[in-house]
Kinemage of the C-alpha trace (Angstrom):
@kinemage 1
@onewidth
@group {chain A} dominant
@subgroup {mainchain}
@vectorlist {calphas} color= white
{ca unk a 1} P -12.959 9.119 4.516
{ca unk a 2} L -13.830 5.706 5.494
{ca unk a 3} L -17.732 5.087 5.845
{ca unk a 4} L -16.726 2.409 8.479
{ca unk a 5} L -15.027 5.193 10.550
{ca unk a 6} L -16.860 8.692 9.620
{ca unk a 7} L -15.293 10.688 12.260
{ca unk a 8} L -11.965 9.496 12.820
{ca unk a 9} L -9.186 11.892 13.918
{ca unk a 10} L -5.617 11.426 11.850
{ca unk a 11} L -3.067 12.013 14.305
{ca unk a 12} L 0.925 12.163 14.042
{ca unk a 13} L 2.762 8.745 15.098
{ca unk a 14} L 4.984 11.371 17.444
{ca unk a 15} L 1.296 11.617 19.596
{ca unk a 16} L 0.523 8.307 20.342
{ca unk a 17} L 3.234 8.421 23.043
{ca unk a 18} L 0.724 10.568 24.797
{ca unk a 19} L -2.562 8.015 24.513
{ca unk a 20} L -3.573 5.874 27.323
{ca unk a 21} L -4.981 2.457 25.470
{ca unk a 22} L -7.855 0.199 26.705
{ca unk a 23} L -6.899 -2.678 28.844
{ca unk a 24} L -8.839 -5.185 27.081
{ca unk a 25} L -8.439 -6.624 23.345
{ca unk a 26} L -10.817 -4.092 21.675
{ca unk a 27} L -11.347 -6.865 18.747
{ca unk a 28} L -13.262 -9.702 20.855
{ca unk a 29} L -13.154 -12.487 17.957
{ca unk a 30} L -10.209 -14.646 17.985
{ca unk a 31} L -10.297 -14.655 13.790
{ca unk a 32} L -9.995 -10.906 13.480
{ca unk a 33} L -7.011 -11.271 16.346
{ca unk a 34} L -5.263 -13.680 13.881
{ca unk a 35} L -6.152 -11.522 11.205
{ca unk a 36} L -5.057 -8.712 13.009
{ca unk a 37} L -1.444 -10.551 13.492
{ca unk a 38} L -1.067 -11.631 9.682
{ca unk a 39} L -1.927 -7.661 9.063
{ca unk a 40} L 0.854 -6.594 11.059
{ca unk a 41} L 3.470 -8.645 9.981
{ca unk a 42} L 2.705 -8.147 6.367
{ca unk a 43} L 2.807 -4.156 7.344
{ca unk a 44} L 6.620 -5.088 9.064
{ca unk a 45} L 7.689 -6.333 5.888
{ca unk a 46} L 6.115 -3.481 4.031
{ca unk a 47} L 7.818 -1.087 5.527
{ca unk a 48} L 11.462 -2.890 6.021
{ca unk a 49} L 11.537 -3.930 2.487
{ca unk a 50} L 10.218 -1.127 0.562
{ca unk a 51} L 9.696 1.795 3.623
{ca unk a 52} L 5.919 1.495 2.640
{ca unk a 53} L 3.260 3.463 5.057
{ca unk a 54} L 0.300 1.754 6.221
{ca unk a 55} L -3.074 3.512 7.731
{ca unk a 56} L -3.455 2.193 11.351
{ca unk a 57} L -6.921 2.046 12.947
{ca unk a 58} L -6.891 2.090 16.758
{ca unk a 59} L -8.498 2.555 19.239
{ca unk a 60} L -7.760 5.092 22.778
{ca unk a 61} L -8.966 4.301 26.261
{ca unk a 62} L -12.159 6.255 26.067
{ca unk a 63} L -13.673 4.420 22.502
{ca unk a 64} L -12.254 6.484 19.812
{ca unk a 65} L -11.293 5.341 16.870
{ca unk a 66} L -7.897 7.503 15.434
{ca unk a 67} L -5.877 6.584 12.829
{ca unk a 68} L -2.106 7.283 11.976
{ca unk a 69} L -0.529 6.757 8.863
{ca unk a 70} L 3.069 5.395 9.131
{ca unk a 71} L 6.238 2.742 8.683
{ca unk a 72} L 5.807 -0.316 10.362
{ca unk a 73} L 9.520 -1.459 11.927
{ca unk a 74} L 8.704 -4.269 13.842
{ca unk a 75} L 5.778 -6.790 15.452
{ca unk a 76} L 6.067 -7.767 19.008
{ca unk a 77} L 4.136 -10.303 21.173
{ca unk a 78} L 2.045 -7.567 22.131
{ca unk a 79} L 3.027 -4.096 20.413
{ca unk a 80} L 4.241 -2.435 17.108
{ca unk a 81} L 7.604 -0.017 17.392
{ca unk a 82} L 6.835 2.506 14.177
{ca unk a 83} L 9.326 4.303 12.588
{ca unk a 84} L 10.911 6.623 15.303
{ca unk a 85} L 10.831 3.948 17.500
{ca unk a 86} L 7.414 4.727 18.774
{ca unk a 87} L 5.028 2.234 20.296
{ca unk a 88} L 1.785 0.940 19.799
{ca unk a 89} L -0.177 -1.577 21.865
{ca unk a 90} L -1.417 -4.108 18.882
{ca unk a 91} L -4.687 -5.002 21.257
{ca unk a 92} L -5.868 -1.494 20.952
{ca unk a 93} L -5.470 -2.026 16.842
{ca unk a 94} L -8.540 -2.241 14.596
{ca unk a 95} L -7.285 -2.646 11.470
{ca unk a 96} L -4.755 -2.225 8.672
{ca unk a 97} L -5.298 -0.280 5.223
{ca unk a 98} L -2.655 -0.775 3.221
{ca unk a 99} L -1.832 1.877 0.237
């Protein structure tokens, strides 16, 4: 359990589909956006090259923090597509742990 997130729920990447996101960046610092970006793209190539999982930290509409463990296909301007060719809005994304 991460003591930056104590009560975070671990959900399936098949139930994101069913999360409404915030409309607004929820990282406000432009250096943890790039950060955020580098993440990302590193976690693409993670998980094209060697099918490696990453933890994903986001955020839903309401404030809570969840967290999904999966693949990483592909970084777009302004989502992820996962393995199973769900979605994921990268403005509602906190952070990255990488196993």
């Amino acid at each position: 359990m991460n003591s930056d997130f104590p009560s975070v729920e671990t959900i399936e990447k098949e139930a994101i589909s069913g999360l409404s996101f915030p409309h607004d960046d929820v990282l406000t610092d432009t250096t943890d956006q790039l950060q955020r970006r580098h993440d990302a793209e590193r976690a693409s190539k993670l998980g094209n090259s060697y099918q490696g999982k990453v933890t994903i930290y986001f955020q839903t509409h309401d404030g809570t923090t969840k967290r999904v463990q999966t693949t990483i296909w592909a970084v777009h301007e302004e989502y992820l597509t996962l393995k199973a060719g769900v979605t994921l809005p990268l403005h509602a994304i906190v952070r990255f742990d990488f196993q």
